[in-house]
C-alpha positions in Angstrom: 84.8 -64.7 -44.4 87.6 -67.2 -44.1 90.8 -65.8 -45.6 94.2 -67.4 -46.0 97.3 -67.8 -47.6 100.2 -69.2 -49.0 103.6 -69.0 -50.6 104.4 -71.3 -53.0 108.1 -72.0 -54.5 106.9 -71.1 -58.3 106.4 -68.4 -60.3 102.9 -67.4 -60.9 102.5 -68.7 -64.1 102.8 -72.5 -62.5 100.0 -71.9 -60.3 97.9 -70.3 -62.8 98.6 -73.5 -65.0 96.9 -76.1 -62.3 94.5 -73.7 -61.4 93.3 -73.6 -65.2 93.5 -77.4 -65.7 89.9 -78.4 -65.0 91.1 -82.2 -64.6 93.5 -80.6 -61.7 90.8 -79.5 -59.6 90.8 -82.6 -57.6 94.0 -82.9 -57.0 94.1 -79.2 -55.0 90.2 -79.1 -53.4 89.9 -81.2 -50.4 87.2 -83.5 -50.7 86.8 -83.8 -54.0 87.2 -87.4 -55.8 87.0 -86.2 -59.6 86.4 -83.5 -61.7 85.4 -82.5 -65.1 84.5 -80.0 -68.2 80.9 -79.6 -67.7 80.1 -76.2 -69.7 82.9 -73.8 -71.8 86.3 -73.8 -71.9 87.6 -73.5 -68.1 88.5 -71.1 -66.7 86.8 -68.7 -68.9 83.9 -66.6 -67.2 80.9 -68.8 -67.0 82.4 -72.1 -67.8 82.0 -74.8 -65.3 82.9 -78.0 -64.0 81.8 -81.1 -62.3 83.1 -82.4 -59.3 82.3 -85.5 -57.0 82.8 -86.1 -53.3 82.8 -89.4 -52.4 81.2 -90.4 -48.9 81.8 -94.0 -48.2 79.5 -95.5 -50.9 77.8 -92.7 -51.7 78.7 -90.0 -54.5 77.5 -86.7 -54.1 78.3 -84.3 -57.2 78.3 -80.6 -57.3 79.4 -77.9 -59.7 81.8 -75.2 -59.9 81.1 -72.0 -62.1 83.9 -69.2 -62.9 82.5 -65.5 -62.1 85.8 -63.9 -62.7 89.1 -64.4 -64.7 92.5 -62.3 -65.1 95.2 -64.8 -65.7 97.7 -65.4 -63.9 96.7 -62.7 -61.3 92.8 -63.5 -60.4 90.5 -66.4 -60.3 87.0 -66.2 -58.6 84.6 -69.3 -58.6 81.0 -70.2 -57.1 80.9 -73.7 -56.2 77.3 -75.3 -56.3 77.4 -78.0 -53.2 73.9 -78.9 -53.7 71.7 -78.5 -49.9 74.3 -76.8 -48.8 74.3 -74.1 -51.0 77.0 -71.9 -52.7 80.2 -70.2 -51.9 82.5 -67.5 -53.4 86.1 -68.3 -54.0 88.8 -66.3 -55.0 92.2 -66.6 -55.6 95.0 -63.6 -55.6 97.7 -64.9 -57.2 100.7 -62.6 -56.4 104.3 -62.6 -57.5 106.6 -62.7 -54.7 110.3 -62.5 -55.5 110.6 -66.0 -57.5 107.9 -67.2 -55.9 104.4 -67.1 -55.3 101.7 -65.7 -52.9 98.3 -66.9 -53.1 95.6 -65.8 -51.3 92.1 -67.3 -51.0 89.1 -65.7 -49.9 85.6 -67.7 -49.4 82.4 -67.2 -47.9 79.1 -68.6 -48.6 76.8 -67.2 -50.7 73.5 -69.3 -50.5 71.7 -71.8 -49.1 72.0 -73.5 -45.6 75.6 -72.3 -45.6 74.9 -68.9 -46.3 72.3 -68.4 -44.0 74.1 -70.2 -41.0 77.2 -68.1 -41.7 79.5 -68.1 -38.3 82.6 -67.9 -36.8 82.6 -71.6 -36.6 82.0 -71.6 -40.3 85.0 -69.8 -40.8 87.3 -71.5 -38.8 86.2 -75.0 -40.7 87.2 -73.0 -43.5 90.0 -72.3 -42.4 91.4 -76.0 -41.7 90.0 -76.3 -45.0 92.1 -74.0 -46.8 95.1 -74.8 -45.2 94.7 -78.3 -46.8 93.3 -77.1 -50.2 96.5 -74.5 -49.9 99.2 -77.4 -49.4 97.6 -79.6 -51.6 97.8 -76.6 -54.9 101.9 -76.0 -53.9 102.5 -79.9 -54.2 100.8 -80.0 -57.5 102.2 -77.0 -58.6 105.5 -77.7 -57.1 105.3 -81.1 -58.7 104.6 -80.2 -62.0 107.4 -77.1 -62.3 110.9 -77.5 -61.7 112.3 -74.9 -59.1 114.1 -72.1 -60.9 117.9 -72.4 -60.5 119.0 -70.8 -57.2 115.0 -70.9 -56.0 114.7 -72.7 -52.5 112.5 -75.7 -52.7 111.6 -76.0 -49.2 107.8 -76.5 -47.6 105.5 -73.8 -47.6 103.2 -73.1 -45.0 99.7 -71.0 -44.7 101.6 -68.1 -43.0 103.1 -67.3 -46.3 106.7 -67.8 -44.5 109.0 -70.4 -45.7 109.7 -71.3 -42.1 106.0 -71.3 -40.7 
């Protein structure tokens, strides 16, 4: 299980917001070139999305389901990567003073991934998430202006503004 987190310079309520945009999902998960509605209206429980990963000139496309929704607090997905299997995601949004902790739990659930499941897994997740992490505080950072008197400064994955 690969666990990690971060503290991002916005109120809960921003995150929730690019977490909830299904055309935002590329911008915060590594890897992925594009994503779209596929099934309901995201992020209810048991709507989906598409996504692509682009591989040089190949496209491979994969899927993202919600299993479980509280907004702004909780988000859980299980993302569809084809061969490789699925994996649970979850997202504990927290308030923390004017800002915001999130923390993001996955581990595979099926498939090759699930049944190779190692330490070596997790710590490729864990490069992962620190990307996927940085990449959802610049989006929502982007989007939301800082609150007046809010320092605006980087973010890192140890949930301190100074790292």
């Amino acid at each position: 299980m690969a666990v990690r987190h971060h503290l991002i310079a916005r109120e809960p309520a921003a995150v929730w917001r690019v977490l909830s945009d299904p055309a935002r999902y590329a911008d915060w998960v590594v890897g992925t070139s594009r994503s779209f509605p596929e099934e309901g209206h995201w992020p209810e429980v048991g709507s989906s999305l598409t996504y692509t990963v682009q591989l040089g000139s190949k496209e491979l496309r994969g899927y993202t389901v919600v299993r479980r929704n509280d907004p702004p607090r909780w988000l859980e997905l299980e993302a569809h990567s084809g061969p490789l299997g699925t994996a649970r995601i979850a997202f504990d949004i927290r308030p923390w003073g004017d800002e915001t902790l999130v923390i993001v739990d996955e581990h595979p659930l099926r498939g090759f991934a699930g049944a190779v499941h190692n330490l070596v897994l997790d710590a490729f997740l864990q490069v992962r998430h620190r990307g996927m992490l940085g990449r959802l505080a610049e989006a929502v950072e982007q989007d939301s202006p800082a609150p007046a008197g809010a320092r605006d400064g980087p973010s890192t994955g140890h949930g301190r503004p100074d790292g």
